[in-house]
N, C-alpha and C positions, 0 to 999 in steps of 0.2 A: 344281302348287302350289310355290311360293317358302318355300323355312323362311329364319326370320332368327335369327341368331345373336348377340345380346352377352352384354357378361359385367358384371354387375354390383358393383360396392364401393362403397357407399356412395352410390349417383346414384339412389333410385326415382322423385325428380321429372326428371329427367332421361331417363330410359328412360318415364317415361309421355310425355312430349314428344316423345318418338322413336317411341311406338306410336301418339300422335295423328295423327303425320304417316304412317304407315303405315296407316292404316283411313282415312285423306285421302284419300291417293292411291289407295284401291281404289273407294272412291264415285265418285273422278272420271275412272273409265274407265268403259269399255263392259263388266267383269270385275266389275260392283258384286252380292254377294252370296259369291262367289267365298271357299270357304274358304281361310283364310291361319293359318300358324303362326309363334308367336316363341317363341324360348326363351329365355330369362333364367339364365343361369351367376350361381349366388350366388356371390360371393367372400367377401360380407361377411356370415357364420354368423347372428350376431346382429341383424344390420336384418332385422328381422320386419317394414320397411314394404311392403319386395316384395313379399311374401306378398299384400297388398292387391289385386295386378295381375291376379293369377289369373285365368284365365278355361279356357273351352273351345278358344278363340283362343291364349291364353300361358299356357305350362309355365316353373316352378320347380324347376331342378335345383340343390339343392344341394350346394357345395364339402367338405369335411371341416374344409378352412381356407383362406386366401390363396392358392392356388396357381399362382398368375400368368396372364396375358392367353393363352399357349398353352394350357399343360394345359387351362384352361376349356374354349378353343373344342375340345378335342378331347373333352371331354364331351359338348358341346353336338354336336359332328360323329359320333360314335360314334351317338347317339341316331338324330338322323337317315340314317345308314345302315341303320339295325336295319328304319326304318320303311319308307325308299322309297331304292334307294340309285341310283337313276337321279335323283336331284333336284336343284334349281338350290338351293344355301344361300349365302346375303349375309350374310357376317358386318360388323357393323356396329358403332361405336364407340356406347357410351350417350348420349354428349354430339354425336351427329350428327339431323339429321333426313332426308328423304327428299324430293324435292320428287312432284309432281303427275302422274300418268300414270308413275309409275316401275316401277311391276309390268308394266304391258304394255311398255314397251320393253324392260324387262329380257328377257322373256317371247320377244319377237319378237327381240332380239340373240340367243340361243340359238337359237332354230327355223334363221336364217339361217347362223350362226356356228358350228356345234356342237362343231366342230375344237377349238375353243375351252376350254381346260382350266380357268384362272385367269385372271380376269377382274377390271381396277382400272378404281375412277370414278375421274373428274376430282374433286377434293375442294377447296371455295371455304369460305371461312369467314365471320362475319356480317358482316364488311364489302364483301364480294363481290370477295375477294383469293383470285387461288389458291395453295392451300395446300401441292396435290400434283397436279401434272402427268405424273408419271414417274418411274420410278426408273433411273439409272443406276450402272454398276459396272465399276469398272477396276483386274482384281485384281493387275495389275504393281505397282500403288501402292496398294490397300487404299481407296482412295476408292470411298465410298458416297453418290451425291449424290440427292437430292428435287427436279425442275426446278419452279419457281416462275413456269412459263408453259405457255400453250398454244400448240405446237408451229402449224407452220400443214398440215401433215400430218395434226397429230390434228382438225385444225381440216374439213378435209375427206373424212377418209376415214374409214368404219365404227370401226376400230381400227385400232393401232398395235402390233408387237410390242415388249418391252422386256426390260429384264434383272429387274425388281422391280415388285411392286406394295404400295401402301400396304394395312395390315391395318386401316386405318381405315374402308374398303370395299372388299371384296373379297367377288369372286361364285365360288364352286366351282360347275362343274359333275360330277357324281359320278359320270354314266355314262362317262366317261373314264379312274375308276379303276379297277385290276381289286379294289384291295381300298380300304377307307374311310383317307382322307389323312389326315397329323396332323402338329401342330408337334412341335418338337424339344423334348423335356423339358426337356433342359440350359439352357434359356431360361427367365427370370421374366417378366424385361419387357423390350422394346425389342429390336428386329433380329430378332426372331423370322419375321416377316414376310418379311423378305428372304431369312432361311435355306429358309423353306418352298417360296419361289417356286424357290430355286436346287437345290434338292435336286431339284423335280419336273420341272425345266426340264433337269436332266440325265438323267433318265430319259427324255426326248420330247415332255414336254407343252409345249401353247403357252401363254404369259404375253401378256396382250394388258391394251391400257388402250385405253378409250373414251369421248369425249365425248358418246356419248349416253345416259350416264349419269351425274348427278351427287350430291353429300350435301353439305351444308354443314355443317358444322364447329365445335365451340367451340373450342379450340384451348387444350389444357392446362388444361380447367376438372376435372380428376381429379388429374393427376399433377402441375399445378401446387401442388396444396397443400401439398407439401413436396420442394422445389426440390433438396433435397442428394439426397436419395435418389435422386429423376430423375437426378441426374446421376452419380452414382454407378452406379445400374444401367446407366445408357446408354454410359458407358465400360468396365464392366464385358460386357456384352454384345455391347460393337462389337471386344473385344479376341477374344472367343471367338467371332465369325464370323470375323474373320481368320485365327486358327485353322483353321477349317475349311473356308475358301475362298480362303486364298491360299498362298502361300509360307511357310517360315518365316523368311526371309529380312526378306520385308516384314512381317511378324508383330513382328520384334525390334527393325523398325527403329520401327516405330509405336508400341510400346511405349517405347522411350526415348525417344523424342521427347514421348511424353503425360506422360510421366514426368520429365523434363529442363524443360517446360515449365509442370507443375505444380509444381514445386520453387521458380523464381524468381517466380511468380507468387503465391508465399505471403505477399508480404507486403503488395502489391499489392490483392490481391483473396482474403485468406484462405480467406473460405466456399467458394467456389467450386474454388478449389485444393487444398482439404483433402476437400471430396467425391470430386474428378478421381482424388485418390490411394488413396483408400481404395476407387474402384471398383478400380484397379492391384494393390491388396491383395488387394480378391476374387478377381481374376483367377491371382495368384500361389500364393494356397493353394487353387486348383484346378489348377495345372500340379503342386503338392508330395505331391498326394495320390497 
C-alpha cells in the first residue's frame, strides 16, 4: 500500500480534487479495491471544512499551528512509520492531482528499482508545460536550478540520478531507512526539499527522477495568495541552505549580492524589493542569535 502525504492550509476543495484523482487512478487499474491511505496535515486549526474528508481511507492530523510544509510532512511521515515502516509514501502538493494507473506504476517502479531511496516525478502544470524536470546544484556558486525540460535521457530510461527532487512529488521509499526520515525544522517553507534530498544523498541514498511518473500542477494557487511573504520566505530559505550546503565564502557573496540588488531595485519595483530584504532580515537575526 502507497500512503500519501499533503499538508493542508486552507485548500479542502483542492485536496478533495487531489483524492478524486487518487480513488481515479485506483479504479483504473487492475488494483481496484485495493486499500489506499491519505493523510491530510492540518496547517490551518480552524478549517473545520477538512474535517468533512474523513473517511476510513483519509486521516486528519492536526497541526498545533502553521508549522510549515516540513514539520508537517514529518507528522504525516512519523505516523506512517509507526504503522508500516517498509512503505512507499508520495508526499504530494494539495493543489496537484495524479493522473490514471499511477499507483501501479508507482507500485512496479519500486518492485524493479528498490535501490531507489527518493524518488521525483516529472511535474507538468494545466497547460501541459513542464514545471519540474530536475533539480540541479552547483555548490562553487550556490545555484539551485529547476530544468524546465525533459532531458532525452529521462526521456528514455527508467530514471535518471540527480542532485534534488521537487517536494511537489516525491515518493520515499522507507525500507531504505534504518530510522524514519525527516525535514529540517529550521525550514518553514521553501528549499526544504532540496535540503532533505541532500542531507540523505550524503548519507548513500539514491535521488532518482522519473518520467514514468507524472502530477500536474497548479502552480502557486496557495502561496500565490500572498506574494511578499513567498518571497520573503524563499530568500530567506535559499540564504539558510547556502549555509548549510556551501561555503561561506559563496554564502557572503550571495548575500550581498541579493542584498546590493534589493537596495537599487527599490524604487523600481518597491514591493518586491522590500520583501527580498526583509527575507535578508530574517536571515540576519538568525546568524545574531
Amino acid at each position: 500500500m502507497i500512503y500519501w502525504i499533503t499538508v493542508n492550509y486552507y485548500s479542502t476543495e483542492l485536496i478533495q480534487r487531489l483524492i478524486d484523482s487518487i480513488v481515479e487512478t485506483l479504479h483504473a487499474t487492475s488494483l481496484q479495491g485495493i486499500n489506499y491511505q491519505v493523510i491530510i496535515i492540518n496547517n490551518s486549526t480552524d478549517d473545520v471544512s477538512i474535517h468533512q474528508l474523513k473517511s476510513p481511507s483519509i486521516l486528519v492530523l492536526n497541526a498545533a499551528e502553521n508549522i510549515g510544509f516540513g514539520r508537517a510532512c514529518n507528522l504525516g511521515l512519523n505516523w506512517v512509520y509507526q504503522q508500516n515502516d517498509q512503505a512507499i509514501v508520495w508526499l504530494i502538493n494539495p493543489d496537484a492531482i495524479v493522473p490514471k494507473n499511477s499507483l501501479t506504476k508507482a507500485t512496479q517502479f519500486f518492485e524493479q528499482n528498490s535501490h531507489i531511496s527518493l524518488l521525483g516525478t516529472v511535474v507538468y502544470n494545466f497547460q501541459n508545460e513542464v514545471e519540474f524536470g530536475g533539480g540541479e546544484f552547483i555548490p562553487e556558486t550556490g545555484k539551485i536550478a529547476e530544468l524546465k525540460i525533459i532531458s532525452k535521457e529521462l526521456q528514455t530510461q527508467s530514471y535518471v540520478l540527480v542532485d534534488w527532487v521537487s517536494g511537489c512529488s516525491l515518493l520515499i521509499n522507507l525500507k531504505n531507512f534504518k530510522y524514519c526520515p525527516q525535514f529540517d525544522q529550521d525550514y518553514f517553507l521553501y528549499y526544504e526539499d532540496f535540503d532533505f534530498c541532500r542531507r540523505y544523498a550524503q548519507q548513500g541514498h539514491l535521488i532518482a527522477l522519473t518520467h514514468q511518473l507524472q502530477v500536474i500542477h497548479q502552480s502557486s494557487s496557495i502561496t500565490g495568495k500572498n506574494p511578499s511573504l513567498k518571497i520573503q520566505q524563499s530568500i530567506y530559505s535559499y540564504l539558510l541552505t547556502l549555509e548549510k550546503h556551501t561555503s561561506k565564502q559563496v554564502l557572503l557573496y550571495r548575500l550581498f549580492r541579493i542584498t546590493v540588488v534589493a537596495i537599487f531595485s527599490l524604487v523600481k519595483d518597491p514591493k518586491v524589493s522590500l520583501s527580498k530584504l526583509k527575507g535578508v532580515c530574517l536571515y540576519w537575526k538568525r546568524l545574531v542569535k
